[in-house]
N, C-alpha and C positions, 0 to 999 in steps of 0.2 A: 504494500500500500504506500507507494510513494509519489512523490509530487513536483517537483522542481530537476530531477535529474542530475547536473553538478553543481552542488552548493559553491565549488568555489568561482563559478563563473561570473566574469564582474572584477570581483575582486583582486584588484592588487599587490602581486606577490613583492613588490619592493614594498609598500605601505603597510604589509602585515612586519614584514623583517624590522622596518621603522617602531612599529609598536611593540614586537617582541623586545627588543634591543632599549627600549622605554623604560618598560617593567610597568607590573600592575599598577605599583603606587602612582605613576608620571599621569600613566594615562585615564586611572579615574581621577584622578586631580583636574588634567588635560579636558576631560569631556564633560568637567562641570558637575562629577562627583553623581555621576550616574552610572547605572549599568554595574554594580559592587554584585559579585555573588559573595553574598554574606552566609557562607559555610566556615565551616573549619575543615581545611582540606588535605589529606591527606598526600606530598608529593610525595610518590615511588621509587622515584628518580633522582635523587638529588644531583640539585646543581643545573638542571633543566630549562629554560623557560621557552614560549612557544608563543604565535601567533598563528591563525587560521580559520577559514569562513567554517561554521559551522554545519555538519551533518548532523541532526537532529534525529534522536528514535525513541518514540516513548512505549516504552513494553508494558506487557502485561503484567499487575500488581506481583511479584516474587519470580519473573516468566524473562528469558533471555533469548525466546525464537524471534522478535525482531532485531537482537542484533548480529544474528547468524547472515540473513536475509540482508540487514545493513553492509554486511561486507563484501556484497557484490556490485554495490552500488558507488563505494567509498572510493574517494579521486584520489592522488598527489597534492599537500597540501591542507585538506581539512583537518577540522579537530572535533574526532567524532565524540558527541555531547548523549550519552543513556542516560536515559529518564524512567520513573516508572510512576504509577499516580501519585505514591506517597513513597519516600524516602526508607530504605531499612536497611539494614547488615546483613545483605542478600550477594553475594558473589554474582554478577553480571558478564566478569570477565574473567579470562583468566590467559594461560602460556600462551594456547591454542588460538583463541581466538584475537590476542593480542600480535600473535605471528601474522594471523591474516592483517591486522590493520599495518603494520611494519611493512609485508610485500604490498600492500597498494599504496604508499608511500604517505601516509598520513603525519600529519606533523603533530598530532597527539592525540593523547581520549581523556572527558572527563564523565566520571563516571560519579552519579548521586545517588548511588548505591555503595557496594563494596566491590573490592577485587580481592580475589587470592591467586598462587603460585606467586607468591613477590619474590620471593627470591629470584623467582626463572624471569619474571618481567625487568628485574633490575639490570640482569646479565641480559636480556635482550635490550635493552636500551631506548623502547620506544617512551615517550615520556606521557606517562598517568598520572593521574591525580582523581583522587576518589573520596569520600565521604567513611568508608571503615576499612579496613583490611579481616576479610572473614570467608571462612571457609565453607559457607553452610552454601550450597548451592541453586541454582533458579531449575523452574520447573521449564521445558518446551512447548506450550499445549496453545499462546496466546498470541498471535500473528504481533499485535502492534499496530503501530502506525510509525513510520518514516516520514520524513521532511515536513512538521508540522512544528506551531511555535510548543516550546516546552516553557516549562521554571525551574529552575535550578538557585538555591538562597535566594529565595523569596526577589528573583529578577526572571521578565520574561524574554526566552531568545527567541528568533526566527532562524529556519534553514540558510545560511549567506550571511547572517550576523558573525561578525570576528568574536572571536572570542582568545583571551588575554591570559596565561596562566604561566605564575610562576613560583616562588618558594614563597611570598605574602601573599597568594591564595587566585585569586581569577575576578577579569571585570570583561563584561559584553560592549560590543560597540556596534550598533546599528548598522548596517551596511550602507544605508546612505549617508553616514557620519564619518566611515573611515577616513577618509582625506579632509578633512575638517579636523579631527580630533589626530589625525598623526601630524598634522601642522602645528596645533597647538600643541602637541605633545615635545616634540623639536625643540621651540622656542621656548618650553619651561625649562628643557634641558642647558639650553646656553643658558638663561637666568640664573636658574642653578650653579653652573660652573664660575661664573662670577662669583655667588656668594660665596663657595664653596673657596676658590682662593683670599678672599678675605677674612672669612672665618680664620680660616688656616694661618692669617698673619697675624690673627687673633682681635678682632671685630665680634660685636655679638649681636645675633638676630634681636637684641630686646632692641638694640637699637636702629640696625639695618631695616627692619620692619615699621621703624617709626613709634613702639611702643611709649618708649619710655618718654616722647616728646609730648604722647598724647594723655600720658598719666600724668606728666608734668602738668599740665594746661589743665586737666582736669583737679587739681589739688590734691 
């Protein structure tokens, strides 16, 4: 049951590298502090981070047959996003089917369930990030749906929305925002680098920021 065909079509593969290359925190900063999946995420991977239009598949309640079916559909490039109606410590993925998203050349999974074989996932390299690491496994019996918006920490995506993940957790970007928000994203990053050499000569944000002038004024 799918919909859109290649999520990443559209999308800007120098634009997502710009936002990987950002990090979560630039770019929900960058997009006006939107778009935060507010989980606590499990990264698999360490040391990982990733950018990529989202494949979206929302399975059936504790059920992992649509993201078998997902992985025939999955491009170069996305980052395939499981869902299922309510969030559990249900194993979604694992070595097997993490092998498949690696050879279709996905630039990552986030998974709002759990995953297990971590070990064999770490040694494959592809970069997860999930909600539990547990071993209790999903049932086959519930088709799913493919390329439909999901939620993941209380934020909703669409199939072709970027999605941001890295060791401080994941934020979504609209797909008609990416070049808007990898723009601002940029520009906070040279701002940053200024401050960041001033600090460094030993300057302090109370007053870099103007605080301490406006405490002043205020008594």
């Amino acid at each position: 049951m799918s919909g859109i065909g290649d999520a990443a079509a559209g999308v800007d593969p120098a634009l997502c590298q710009t936002l990987a290359a950002a990090g979560v925190a630039t770019v929900y900063e960058a997009s006006g502090r939107r778009g935060l999946i507010d989980a606590d995420l499990v990264q698999i991977v360490p040391g990982t981070r990733v950018a990529g239009a989202a494949r979206t598949v929302l399975c059936g309640q504790d059920d992992n047959r649509a993201v078998h079916e997902a992985m025939t559909l999955l491009r170069p490039g996305e980052v395939l996003v499981l869902t299922m109606p309510e969030p559990a410590p249900v194993a979604l993925i694992g070595e097997l089917l993490a092998t498949q998203a690696k050879v279709a050349g996905a630039a990552g999974v986030l998974v709002d369930a759990a995953v297990r074989d971590v070990a064999e996932l770490r040694e494959l390299g592809l970069p997860v990030w999930a909600r539990w690491r547990r071993v209790r496994g999903a049932t086959k019996r519930v088709r799913g749906s493919l390329d439909v918006p999901v939620r993941v920490g209380g934020t909703t995506l669409g199939p072709g929305d970027v999605v941001v993940l890295d060791a401080d957790g994941g934020v979504v970007v609209a797909r008609d925002r990416v070049a808007d928000v990898a723009a601002s994203a940029t520009a906070r990053i040279e701002r940053e680098s200024g401050l960041r050499a001033r600090l460094a000569a030993g300057a302090h944000s109370y007053d870099l920021h103007g605080m301490r002038a406006e405490d002043e004024s205020a008594g």
